[in-house]
C-alpha positions in Angstrom: 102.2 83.8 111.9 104.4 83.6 108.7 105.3 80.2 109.4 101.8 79.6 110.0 100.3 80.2 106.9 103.8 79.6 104.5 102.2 76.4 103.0 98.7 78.5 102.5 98.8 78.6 98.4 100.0 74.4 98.4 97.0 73.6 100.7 94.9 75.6 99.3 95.6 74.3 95.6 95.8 70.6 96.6 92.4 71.2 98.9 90.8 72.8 95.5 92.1 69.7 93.4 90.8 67.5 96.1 87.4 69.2 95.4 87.9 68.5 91.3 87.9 72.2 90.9 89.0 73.3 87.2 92.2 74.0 87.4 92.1 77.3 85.5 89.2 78.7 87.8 91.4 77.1 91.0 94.5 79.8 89.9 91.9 82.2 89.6 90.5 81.7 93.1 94.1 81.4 95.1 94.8 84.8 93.3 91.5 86.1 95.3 92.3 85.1 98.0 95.8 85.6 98.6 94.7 89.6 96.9 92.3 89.4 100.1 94.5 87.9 102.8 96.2 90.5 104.8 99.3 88.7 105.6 100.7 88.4 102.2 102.0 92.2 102.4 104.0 91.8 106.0 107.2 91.1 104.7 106.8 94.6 103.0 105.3 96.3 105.7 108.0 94.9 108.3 110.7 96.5 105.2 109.0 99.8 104.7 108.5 100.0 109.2 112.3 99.3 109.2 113.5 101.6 106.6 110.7 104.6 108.4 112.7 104.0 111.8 115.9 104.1 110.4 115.3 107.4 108.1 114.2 108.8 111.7 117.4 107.6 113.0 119.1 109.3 110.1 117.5 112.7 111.1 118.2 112.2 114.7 121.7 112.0 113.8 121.7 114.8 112.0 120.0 116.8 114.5 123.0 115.7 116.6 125.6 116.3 114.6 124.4 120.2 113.3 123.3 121.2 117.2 122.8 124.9 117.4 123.1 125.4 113.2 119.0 124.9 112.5 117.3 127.8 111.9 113.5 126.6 113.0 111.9 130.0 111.4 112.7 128.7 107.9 113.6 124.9 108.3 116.7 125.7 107.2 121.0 124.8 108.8 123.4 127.4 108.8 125.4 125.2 106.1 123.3 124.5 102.5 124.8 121.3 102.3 123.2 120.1 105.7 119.8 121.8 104.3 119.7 119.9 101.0 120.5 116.4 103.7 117.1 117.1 105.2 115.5 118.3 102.8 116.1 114.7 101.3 115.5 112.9 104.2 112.2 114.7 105.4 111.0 113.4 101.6 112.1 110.3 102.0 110.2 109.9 105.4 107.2 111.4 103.7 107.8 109.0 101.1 107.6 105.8 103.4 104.8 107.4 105.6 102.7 107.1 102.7 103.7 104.1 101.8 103.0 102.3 104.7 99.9 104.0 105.1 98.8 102.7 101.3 99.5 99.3 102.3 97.4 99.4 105.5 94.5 101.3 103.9 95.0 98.2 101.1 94.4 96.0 103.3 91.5 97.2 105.7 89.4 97.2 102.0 
C-alpha cells in the first residue's frame, strides 16, 4: 500500500492547483490530511513492531542463557549483573508497548 499512495502529497498538490486553490490554504489542507491519513505513520509502526520483537528476542535469550538462576518470587537472577539486563530490557519493552500503542490510539482518532 506504500507504493500505492507514495505520490499522495504530488497529486494531491497538483489536483488542488488544478482547482486554483490558494496556495497557502492548499499547504494548509495537505497538512490535514496527511495529519488524518493513517498510513503516513507505518514506516514507524513497522520500526517500533520490529524493534518490540526483537527486545522479546533479547529476553528470550536471556532466559536461555541464565536457565535455572531466576528467582520468580522477586523477579530477580542469582547474578545482579543479569538482573540490572532485564531490568533494562523489561523497560525498554514497556517502552515500545506504549509506543506502539500511542501511535494506533493516534490514529483510530
Amino acid at each position: 500500500m506504500e507504493k500505492l499512495y507514495a505520490q499522495a502529497d504530488l497529486d494531491l498538490g497538483n489536483a488542488l492547483i488544478q482547482q486554483k486553490i490558494n496556495p497557502a490554504l492548499s499547504e494548509k489542507i495537505k497538512e490535514r490530511v496527511a495529519k488524518n491519513f493513517p498510513l503516513g505513520n507505518d514506516q514507524e509502526k513497522n520500526q517500533l513492531m520490529q524493534e518490540f520483537i526483537a527486545e522479546h528476542g533479547d529476553l528470550l535469550a536471556l532466559y536461555d542463557q541464565s536457565l535455572g538462576t531466576w528467582k520468580p518470587g522477586n523477579g530477580t537472577f542469582d547474578d545482579q549483573k543479569l538482573t540490572a539486563t532485564y531490568k533494562n530490557l523489561k523497560e525498554k519493552i514497556i517502552t515500545t508497548g506504549l509506543q506502539i500503542e500511542g501511535e494506533y490510539k493516534t490514529m483510530l482518532q
